[in-house]
N, C-alpha and C positions, 0 to 999 in steps of 0.2 A: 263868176269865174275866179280862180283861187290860184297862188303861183304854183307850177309846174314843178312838184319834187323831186330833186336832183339828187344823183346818189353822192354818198357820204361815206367818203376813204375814212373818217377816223371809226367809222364804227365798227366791230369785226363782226360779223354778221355769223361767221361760224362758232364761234361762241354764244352768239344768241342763239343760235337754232338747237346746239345742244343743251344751253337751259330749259327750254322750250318744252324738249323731250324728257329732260331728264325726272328723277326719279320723284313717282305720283304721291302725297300726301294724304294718305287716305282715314280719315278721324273717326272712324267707324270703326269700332275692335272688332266687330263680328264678318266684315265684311273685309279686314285687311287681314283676320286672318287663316282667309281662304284664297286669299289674292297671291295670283304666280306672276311674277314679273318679266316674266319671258316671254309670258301670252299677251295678244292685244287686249284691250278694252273690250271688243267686241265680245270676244270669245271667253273672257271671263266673266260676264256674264251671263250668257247663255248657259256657261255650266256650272252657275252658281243657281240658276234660275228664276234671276231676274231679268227684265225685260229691258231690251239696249235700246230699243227703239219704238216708243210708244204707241206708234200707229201699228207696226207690226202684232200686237199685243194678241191679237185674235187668231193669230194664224204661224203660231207655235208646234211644231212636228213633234210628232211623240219619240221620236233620236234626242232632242235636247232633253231629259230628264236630268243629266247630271247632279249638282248639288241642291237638292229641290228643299230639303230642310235648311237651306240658309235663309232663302224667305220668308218660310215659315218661323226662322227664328228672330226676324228681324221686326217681323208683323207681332213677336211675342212679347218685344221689345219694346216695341211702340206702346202695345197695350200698359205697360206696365209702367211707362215713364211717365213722372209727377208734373201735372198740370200749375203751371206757372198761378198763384193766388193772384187775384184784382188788389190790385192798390187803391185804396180810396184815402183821401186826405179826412182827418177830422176834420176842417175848414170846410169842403164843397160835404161836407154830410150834414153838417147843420146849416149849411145852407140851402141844400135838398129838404130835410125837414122845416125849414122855414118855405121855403116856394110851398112844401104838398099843405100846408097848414093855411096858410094863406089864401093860397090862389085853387088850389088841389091839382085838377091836369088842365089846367088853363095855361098852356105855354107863351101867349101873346100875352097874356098881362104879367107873368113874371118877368117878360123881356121888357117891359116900360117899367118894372120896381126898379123901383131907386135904391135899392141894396144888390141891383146883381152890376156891379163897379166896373164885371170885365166886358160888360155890353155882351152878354151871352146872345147869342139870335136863336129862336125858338127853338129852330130844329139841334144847335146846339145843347138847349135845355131840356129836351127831350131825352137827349141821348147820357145828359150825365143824369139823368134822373133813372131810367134807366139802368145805366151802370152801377147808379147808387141802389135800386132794387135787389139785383145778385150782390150784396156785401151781407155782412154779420150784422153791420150798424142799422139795416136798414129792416131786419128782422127782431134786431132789440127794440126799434124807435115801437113799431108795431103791437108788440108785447105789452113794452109799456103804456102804449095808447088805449089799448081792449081793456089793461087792467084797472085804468082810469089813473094810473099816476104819474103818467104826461102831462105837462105843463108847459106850455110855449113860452109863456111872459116869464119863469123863470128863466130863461135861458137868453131870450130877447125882450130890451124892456119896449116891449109896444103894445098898444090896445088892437085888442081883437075885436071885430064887429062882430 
């Protein structure tokens, strides 16, 4: 049980309620500028023709048609915008090619090398091994392994069995 909240004379509550309201920030240029700010929410959506209410999704009357190319311009949009690149560190990449060289998809015994320092747990090393598969580094390591002029001990000085 929590104390009973009292109302609070210093706070002007009609000034909060018109921030509340006040005017929507909309960071979408395709979508603010079809926006009328007289209309609700609701209803600018419907006649932009996108969907206000997800569950409703199925059961759209053929009267909303309004702006039906703004979705479709949005959906053009999406296609078209640039897929964030994977970060991989040169660090966890030669350290990925030291785990596949070593141990290959043996994830419990790279998690007992005594080279992985940040105490990875398998399923950890799994997944940065993994992530290190989708990189450039990990298509160059490959290359150069088929072409025979991959060399571990040049890189790490250890003996290979």
């Amino acid at each position: 049980m929590g104390k009973k909240k009292s109302f609070s004379y210093s706070r002007n509550l009609k000034k909060r309620r018109q921030k509340e309201k006040g005017r929507l920030k909309i960071r979408n240029p395709i979508i603010g500028s079809y926006w009328r700010r007289g209309q609700s929410m609701k209803s600018n959506f419907t006649r932009m023709g996108i969907a206000y209410d997800p569950n409703e999704v199925l059961k759209i009357s053929s009267r909303a048609v309004g702006f039906v190319f703004v979705a479709l311009s949005l959906e053009e949009a999406s296609k078209h915008s640039k897929k964030k690149p994977t970060y991989f560190s040169d660090d966890d990449g030669l350290f990925c090619i030291y785990n596949l060289e070593v141990h290959g998809n043996n994830f419990v015994e790279m998690a007992k090398d005594q080279r992985n320092v940040y105490q990875h747990t398998p399923k950890q090393l799994e997944k940065l091994i993994n992530k290190f598969k989708n990189t450039a580094g990990y298509a160059q390591y490959l290359e150069r392994k088929q072409s025979g002029t991959f060399d571990i001990t040049a890189i790490f000085d250890i003996p290979v069995a």
